[in-house]
N, CA, C and O of each residue as an XYZ file, in Angstrom:
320
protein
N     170.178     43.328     98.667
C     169.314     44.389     99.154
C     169.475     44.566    100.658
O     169.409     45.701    101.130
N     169.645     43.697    101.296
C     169.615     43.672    102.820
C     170.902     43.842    103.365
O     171.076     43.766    104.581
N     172.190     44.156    102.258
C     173.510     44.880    102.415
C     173.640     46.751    102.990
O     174.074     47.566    103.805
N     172.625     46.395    101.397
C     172.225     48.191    101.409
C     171.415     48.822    102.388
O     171.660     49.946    102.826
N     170.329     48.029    102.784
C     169.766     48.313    103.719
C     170.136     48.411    105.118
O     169.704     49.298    105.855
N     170.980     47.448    105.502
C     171.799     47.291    106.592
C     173.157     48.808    106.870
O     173.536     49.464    107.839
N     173.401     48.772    105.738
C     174.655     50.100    105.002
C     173.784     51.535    105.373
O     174.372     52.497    105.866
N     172.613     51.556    105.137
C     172.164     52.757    105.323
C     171.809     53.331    107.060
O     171.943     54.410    107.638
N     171.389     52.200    107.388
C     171.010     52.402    108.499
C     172.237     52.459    109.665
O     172.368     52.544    110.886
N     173.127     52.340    108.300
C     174.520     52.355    109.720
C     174.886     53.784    110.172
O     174.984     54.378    111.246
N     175.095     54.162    108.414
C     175.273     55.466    108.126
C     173.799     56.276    108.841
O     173.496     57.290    108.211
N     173.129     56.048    109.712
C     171.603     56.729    110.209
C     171.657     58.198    109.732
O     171.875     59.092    110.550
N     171.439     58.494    108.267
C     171.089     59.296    107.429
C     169.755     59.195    106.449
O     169.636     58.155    105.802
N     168.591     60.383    106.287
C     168.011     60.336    105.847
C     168.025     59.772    104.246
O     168.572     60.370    103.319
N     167.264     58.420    104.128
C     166.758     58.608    102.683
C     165.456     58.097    102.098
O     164.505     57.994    102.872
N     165.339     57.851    101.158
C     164.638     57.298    100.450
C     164.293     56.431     99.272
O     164.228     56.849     98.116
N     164.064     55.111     99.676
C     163.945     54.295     99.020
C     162.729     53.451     98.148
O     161.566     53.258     98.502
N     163.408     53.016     96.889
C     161.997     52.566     96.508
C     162.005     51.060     96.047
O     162.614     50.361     95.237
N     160.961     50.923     97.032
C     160.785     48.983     97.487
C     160.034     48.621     97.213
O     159.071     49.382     97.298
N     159.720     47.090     96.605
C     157.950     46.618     96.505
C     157.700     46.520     98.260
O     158.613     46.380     99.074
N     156.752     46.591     98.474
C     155.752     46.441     99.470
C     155.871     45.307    100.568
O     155.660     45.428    101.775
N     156.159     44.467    100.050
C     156.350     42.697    101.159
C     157.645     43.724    101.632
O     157.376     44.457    102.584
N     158.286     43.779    101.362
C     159.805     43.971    101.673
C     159.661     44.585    103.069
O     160.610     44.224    103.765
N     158.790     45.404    103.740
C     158.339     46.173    105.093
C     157.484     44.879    106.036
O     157.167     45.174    107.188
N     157.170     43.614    105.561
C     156.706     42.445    105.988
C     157.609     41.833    106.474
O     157.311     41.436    107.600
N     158.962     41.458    106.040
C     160.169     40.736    106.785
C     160.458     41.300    107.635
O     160.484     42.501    107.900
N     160.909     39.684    108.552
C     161.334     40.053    109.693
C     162.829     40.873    109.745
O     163.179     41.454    110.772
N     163.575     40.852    108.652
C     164.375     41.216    108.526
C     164.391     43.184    108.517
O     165.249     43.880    109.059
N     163.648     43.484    108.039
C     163.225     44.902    107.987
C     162.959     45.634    108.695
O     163.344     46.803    108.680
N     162.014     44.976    109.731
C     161.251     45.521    110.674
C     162.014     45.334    111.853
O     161.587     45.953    112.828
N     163.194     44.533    112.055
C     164.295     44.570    113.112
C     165.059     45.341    112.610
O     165.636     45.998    113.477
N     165.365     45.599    111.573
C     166.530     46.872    111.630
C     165.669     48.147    111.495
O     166.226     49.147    111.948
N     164.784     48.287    111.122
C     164.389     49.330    111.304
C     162.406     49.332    112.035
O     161.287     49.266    111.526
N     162.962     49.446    113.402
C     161.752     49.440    114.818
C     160.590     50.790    114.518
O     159.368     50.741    114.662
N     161.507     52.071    114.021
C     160.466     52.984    114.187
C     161.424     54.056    112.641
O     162.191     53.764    111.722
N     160.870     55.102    113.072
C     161.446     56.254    111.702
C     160.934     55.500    110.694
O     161.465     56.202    109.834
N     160.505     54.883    110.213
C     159.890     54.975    108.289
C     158.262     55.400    108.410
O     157.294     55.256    109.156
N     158.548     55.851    107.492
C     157.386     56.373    106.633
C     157.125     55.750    105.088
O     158.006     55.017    104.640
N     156.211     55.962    104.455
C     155.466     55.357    103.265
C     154.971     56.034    102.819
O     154.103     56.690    103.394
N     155.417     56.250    101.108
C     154.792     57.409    100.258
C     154.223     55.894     99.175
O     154.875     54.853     99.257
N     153.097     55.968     98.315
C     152.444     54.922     98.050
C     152.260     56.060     96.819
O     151.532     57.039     96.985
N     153.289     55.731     95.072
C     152.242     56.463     94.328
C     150.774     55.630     93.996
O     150.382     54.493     94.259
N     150.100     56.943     93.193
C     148.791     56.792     92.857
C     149.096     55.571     92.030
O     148.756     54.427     92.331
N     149.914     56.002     90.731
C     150.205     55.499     89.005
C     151.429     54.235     90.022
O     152.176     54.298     90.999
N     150.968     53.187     88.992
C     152.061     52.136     89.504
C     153.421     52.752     88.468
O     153.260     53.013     87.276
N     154.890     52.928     89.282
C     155.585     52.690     88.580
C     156.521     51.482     87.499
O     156.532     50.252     87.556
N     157.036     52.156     86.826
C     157.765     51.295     86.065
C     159.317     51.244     85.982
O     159.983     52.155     86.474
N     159.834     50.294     85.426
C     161.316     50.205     85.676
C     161.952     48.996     84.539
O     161.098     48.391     83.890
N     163.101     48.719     84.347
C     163.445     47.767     84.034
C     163.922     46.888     84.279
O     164.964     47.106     84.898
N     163.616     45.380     84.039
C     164.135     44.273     84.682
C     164.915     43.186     83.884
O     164.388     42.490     83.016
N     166.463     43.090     84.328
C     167.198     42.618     84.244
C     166.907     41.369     83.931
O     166.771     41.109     82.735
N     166.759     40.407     84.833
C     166.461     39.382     84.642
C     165.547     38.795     83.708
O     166.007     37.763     83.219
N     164.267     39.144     83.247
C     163.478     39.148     82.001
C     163.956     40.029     81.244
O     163.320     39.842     80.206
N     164.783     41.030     81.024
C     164.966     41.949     80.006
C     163.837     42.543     79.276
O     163.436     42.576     78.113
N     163.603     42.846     80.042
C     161.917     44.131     79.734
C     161.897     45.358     80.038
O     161.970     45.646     81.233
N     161.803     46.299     79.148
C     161.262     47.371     79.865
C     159.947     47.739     79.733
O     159.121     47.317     78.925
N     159.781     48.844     80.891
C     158.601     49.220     81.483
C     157.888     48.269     82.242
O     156.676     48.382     82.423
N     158.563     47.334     82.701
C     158.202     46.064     84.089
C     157.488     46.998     85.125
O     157.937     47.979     85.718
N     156.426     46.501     85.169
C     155.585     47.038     86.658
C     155.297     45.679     87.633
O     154.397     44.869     87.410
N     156.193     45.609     88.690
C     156.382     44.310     89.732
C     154.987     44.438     89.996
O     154.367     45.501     89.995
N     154.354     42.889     90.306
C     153.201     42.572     90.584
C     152.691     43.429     91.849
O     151.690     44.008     91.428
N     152.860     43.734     92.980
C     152.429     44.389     93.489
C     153.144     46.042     93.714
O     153.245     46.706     94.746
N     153.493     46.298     92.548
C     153.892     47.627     92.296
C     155.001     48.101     93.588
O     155.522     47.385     94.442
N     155.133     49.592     93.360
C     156.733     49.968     94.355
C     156.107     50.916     95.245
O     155.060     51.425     94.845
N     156.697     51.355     96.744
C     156.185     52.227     97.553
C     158.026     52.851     97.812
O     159.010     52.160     97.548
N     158.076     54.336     98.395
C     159.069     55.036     98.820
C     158.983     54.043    100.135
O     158.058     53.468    100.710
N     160.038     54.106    100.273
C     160.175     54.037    101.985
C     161.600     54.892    102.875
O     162.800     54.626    102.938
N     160.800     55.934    103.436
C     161.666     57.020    103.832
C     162.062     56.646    105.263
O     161.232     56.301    106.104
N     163.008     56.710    105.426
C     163.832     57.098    106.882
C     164.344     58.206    107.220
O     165.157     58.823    106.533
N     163.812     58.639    108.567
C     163.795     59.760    109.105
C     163.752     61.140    108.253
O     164.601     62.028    108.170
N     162.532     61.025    107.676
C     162.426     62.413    106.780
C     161.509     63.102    107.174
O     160.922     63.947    106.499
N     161.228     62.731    108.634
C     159.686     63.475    109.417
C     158.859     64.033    108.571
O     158.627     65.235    108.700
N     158.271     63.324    107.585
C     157.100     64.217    106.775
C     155.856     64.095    107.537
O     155.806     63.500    108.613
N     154.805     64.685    106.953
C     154.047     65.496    108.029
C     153.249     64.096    108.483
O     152.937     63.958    109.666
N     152.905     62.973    107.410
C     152.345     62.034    107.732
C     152.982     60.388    107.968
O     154.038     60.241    107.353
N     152.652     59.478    108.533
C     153.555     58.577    107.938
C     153.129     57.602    106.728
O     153.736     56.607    106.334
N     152.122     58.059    106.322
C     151.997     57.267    105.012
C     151.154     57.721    104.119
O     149.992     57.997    104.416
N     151.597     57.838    103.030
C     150.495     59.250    102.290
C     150.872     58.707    100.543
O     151.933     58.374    100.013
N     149.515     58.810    100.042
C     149.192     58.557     98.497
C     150.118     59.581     97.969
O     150.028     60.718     98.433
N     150.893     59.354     97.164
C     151.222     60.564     96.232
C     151.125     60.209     94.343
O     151.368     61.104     93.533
């Protein structure tokens, strides 16, 4: 994850990603990326599937947030 993350920010192109929540807590995160993100937080926890247990419809314990770079939306962190 911290390939891709590192990869994107090289390329300093807008996107959007979807992360559990700690992941904006490392120190690792918050040094590569100082300022530009934003946080879209849905309402409904999503779901996904997980590999490693082989489950679907896995909802990670503290559920997933967008995390946008440089997409100047109007707020920087907003329920959707």
């Amino acid at each position: 994850r911290l390939d891709v993350l590192k990869r994107l920010k090289d390329l300093d192109k807008p996107f959007i990603m979807l992360l559990q929540p700690h992941i904006i807590a490392c120190k690792y995160f918050y040094t590569l990326f100082p300022e530009d993100i934003q946080i879209m937080v849905p309402k409904k926890r999503a779901t996904c599937y997980n590999p490693t247990l082989d489950k679907k419809n896995y909802s990670p314990h503290m559920g997933m947030w967008f995390v946008c770079y440089k997409m100047h939306l109007e707020k920087d962190f907003k329920y959707i």
